[in-house]
ROSE-4610 file (N, C-alpha, C; in Angstrom, 1 decimal, always signed):
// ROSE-4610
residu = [X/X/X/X/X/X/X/X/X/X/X/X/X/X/X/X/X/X/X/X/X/X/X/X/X/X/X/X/X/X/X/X/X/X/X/X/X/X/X/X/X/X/X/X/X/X/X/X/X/X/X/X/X/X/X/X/X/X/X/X/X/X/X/X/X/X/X/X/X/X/X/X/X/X/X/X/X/X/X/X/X/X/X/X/X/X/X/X/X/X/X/X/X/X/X/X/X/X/X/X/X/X/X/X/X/X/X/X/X/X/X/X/X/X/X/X/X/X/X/X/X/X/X/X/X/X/X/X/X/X/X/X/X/X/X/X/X/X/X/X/X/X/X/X/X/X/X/X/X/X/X/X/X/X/X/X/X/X/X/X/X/X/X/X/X/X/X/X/X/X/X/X/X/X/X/X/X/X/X/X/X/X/X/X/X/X/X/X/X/X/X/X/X/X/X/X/X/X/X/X/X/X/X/X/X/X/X/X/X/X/X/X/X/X/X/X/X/X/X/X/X/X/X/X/X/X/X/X/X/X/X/X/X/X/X/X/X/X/X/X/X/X/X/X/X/X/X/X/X/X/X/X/X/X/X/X/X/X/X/X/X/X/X/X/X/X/X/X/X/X/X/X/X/X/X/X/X/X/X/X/X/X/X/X/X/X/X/X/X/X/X/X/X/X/X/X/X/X/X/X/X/X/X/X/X/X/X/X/X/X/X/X/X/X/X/X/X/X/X/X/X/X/X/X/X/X/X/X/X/X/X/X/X/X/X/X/X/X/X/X/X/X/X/X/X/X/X/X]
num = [1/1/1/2/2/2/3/3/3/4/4/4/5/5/5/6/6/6/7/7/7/8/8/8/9/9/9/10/10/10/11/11/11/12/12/12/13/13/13/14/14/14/15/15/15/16/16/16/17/17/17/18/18/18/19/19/19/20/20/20/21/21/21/22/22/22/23/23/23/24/24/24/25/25/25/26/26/26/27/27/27/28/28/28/29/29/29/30/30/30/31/31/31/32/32/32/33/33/33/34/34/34/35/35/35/36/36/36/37/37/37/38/38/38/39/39/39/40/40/40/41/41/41/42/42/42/43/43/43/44/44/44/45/45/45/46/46/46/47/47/47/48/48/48/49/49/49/50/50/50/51/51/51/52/52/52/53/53/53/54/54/54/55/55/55/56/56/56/57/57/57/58/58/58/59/59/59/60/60/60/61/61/61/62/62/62/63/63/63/64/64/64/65/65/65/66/66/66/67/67/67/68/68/68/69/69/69/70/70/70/71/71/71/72/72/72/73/73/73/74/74/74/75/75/75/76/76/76/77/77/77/78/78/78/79/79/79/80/80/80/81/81/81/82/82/82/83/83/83/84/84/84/85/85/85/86/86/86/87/87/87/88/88/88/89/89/89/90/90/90/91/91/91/92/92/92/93/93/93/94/94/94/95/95/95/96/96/96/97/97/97/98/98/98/99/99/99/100/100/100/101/101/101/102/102/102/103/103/103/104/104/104/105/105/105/106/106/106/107/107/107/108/108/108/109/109/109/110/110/110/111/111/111/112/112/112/113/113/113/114/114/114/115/115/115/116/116/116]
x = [-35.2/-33.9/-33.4/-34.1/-33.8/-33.1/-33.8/-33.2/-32.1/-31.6/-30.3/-29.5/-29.5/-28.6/-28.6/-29.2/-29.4/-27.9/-28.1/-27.6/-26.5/-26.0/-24.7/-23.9/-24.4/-24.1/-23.5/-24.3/-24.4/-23.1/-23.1/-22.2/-20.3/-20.4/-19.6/-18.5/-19.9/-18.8/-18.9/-19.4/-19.7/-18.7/-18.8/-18.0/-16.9/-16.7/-15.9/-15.2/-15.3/-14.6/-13.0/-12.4/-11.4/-11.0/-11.0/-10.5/-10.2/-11.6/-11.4/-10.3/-10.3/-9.6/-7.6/-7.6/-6.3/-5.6/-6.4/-6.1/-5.8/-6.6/-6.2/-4.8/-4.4/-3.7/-2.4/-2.7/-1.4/-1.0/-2.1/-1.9/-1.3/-1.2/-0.9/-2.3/-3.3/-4.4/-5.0/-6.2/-7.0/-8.0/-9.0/-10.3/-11.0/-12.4/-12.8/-14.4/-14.3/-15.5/-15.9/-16.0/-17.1/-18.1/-19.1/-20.8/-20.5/-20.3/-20.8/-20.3/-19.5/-19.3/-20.4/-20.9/-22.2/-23.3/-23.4/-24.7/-24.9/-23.4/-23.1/-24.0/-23.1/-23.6/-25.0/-26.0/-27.5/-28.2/-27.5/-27.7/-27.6/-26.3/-26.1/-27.2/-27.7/-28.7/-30.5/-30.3/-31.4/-31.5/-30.4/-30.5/-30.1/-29.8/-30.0/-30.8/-32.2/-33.6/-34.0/-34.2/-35.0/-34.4/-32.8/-32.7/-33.6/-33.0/-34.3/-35.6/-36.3/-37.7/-37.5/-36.9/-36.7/-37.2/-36.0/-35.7/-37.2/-37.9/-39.0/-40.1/-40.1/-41.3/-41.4/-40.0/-39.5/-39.5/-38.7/-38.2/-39.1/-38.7/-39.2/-38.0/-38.6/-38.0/-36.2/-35.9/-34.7/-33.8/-34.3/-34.1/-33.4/-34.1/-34.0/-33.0/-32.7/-32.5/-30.7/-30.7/-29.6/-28.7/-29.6/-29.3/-28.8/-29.8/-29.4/-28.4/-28.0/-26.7/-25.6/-25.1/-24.4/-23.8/-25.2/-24.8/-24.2/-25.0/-24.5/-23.5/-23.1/-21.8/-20.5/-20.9/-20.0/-18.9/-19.9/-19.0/-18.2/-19.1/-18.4/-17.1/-17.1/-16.0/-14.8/-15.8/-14.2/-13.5/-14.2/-13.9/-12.6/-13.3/-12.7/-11.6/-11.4/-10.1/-9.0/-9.9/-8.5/-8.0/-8.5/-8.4/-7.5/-7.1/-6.8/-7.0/-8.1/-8.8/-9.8/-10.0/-10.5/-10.2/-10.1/-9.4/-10.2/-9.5/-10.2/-10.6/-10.1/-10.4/-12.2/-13.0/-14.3/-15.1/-14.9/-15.4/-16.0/-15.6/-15.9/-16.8/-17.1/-18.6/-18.9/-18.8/-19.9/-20.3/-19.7/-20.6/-22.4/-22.1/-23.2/-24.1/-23.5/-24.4/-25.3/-24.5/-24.9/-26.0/-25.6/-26.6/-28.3/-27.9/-29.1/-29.7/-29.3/-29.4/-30.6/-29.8/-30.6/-31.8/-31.7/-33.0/-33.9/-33.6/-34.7/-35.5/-34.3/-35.3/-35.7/-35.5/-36.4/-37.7/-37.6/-39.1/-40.0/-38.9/-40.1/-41.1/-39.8/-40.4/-41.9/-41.4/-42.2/-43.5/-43.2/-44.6/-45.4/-44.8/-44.8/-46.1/-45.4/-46.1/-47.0/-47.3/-48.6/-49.8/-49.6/-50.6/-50.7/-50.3/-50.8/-52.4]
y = [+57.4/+58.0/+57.4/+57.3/+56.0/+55.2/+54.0/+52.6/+52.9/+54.3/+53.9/+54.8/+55.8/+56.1/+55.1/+54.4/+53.3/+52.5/+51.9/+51.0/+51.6/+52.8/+53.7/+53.5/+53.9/+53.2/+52.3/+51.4/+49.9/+49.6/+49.4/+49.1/+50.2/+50.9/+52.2/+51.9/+52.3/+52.0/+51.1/+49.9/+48.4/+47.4/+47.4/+46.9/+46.7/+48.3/+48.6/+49.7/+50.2/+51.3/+50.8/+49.6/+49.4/+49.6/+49.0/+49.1/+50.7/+51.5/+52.9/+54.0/+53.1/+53.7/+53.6/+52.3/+51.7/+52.4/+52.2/+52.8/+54.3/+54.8/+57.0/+56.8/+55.6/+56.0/+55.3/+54.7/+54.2/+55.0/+56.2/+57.5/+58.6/+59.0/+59.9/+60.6/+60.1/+61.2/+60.4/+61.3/+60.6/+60.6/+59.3/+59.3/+60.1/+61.0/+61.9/+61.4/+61.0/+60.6/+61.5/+62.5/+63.8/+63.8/+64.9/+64.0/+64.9/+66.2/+66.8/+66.0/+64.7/+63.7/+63.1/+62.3/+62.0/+62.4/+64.0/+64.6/+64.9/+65.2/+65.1/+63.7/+62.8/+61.5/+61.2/+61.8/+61.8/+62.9/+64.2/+64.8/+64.1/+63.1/+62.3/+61.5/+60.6/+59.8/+60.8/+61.5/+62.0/+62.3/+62.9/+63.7/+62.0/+61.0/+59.6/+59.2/+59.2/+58.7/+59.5/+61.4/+61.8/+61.5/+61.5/+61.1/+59.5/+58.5/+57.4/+57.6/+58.8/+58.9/+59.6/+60.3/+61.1/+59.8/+59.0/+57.9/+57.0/+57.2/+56.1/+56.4/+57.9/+58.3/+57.8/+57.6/+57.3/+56.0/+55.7/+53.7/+53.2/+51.6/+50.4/+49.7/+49.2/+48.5/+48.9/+47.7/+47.3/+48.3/+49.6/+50.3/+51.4/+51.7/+52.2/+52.1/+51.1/+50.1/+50.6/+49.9/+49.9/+51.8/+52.3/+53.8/+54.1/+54.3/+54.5/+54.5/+53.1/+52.6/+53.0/+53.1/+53.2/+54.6/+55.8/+57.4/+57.3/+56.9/+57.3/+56.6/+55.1/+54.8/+54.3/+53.6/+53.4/+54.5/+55.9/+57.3/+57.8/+57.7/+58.2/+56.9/+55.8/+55.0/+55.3/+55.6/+55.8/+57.2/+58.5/+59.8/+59.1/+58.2/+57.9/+57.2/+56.8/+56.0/+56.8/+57.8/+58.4/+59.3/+59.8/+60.6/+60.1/+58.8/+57.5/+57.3/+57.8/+57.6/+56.6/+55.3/+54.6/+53.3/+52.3/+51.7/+50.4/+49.8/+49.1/+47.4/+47.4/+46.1/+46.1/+46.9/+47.4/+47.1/+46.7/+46.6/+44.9/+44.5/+42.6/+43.2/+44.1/+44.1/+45.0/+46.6/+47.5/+47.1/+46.5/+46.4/+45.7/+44.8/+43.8/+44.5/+44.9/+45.9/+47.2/+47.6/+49.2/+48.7/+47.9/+46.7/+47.2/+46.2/+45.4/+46.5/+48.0/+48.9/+49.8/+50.0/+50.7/+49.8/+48.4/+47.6/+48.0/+48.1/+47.9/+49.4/+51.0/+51.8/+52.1/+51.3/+51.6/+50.8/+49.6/+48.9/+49.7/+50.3/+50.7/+52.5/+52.6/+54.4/+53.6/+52.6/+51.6/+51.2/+50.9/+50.5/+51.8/+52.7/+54.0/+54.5/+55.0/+55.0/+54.5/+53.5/+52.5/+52.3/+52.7/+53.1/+54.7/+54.8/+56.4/+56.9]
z = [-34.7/-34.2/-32.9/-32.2/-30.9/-31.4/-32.1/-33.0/-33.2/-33.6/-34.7/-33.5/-32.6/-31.6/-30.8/-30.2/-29.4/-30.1/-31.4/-31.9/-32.0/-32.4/-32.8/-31.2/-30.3/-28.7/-28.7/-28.5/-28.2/-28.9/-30.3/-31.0/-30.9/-30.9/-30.4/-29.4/-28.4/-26.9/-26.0/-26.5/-25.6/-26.6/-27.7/-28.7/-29.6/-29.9/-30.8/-30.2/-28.5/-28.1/-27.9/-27.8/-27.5/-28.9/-30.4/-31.5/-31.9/-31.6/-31.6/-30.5/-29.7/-29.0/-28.9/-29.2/-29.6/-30.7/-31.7/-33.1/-32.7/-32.7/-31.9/-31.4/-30.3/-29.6/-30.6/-31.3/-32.2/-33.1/-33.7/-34.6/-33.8/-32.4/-31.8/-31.2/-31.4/-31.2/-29.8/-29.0/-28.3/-28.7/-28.5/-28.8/-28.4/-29.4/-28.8/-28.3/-26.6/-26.2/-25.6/-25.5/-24.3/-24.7/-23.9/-24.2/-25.2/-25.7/-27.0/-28.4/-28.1/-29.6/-29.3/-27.8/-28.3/-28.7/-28.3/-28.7/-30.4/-30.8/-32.1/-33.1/-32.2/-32.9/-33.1/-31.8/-31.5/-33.1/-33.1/-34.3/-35.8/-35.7/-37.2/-37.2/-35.7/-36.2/-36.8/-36.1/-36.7/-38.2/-38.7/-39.9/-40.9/-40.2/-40.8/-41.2/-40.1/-40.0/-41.0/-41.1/-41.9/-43.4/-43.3/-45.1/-45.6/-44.6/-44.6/-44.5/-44.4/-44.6/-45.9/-46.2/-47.5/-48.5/-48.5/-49.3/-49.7/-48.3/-48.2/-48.9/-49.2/-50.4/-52.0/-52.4/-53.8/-54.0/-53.0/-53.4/-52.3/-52.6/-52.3/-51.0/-50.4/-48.9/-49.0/-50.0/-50.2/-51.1/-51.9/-52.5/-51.6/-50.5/-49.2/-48.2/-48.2/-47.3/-47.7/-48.7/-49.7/-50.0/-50.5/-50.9/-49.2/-48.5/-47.0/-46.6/-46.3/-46.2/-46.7/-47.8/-48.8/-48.7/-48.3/-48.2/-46.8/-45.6/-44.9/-44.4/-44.3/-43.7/-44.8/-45.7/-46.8/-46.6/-47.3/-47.5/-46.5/-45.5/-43.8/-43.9/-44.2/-43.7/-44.6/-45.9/-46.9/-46.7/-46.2/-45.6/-44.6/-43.2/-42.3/-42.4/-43.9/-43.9/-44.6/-45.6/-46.0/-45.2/-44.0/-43.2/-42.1/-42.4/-41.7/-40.1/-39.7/-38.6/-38.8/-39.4/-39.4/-38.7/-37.7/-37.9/-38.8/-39.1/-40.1/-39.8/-38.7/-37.8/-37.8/-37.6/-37.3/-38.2/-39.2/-40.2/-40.4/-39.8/-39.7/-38.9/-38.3/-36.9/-37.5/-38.1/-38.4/-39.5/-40.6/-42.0/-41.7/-41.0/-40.5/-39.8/-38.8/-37.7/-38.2/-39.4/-39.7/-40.6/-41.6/-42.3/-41.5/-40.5/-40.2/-39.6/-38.4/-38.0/-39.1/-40.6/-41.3/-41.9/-42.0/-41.7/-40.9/-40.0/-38.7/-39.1/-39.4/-39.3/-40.3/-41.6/-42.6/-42.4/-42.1/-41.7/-40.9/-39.3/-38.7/-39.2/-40.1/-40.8/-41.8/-42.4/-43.5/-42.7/-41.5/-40.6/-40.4/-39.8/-38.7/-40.4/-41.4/-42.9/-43.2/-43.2/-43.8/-41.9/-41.1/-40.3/-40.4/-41.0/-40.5/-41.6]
């Protein structure tokens, strides 16, 4: 859960806060940064991690890996676009990011698993 808020961060509002922010303000809206969207977001990553432990009893690395991905940002982005709060510039950096993100925490649930 760290790994993937950490990364949700990092990626967020060091990288992609100007795109997010621009876009709001070209729809009329303002971006919603107060800490209760980040505590929010700390809650998505969790309920992330455990669907990726869910995941990790059934399938295999990449099976995981793949399903993971696919439920939680795919869906969230196509939600986010018909909603047209997306902006879609973000997507040359999140596809990759969110990628390699649900990598990291399926390996380390995959490690965390086979020591126990």
């Amino acid at each position: 859960t760290l790994w993937v808020s950490g990364v949700e961060f990092i990626r967020n509002d060091y990288f992609l806060k100007s795109y997010w922010v621009d876009h709001y303000s070209g729809i009329g809206l303002i971006f919603p940064s107060e800490t209760i969207n980040g505590l929010l977001w700390g809650v998505w990553s969790l309920f992330l991690v455990l669907f990726l432990k869910m995941l990790t009893r059934g399938f295999n690395y990449w099976q995981t890996v793949f399903t993971g991905w696919f439920a939680s940002f795919v869906m969230m982005w196509v939600v986010l676009a018909n909603m047209g709060v997306l902006p879609l510039k973000i997507l040359i950096f999140a596809v990759p990011f969110s990628f390699l993100e649900v990598m990291v925490a399926t390996f380390l649930l995959k490690v965390k698993k086979a020591n126990q």
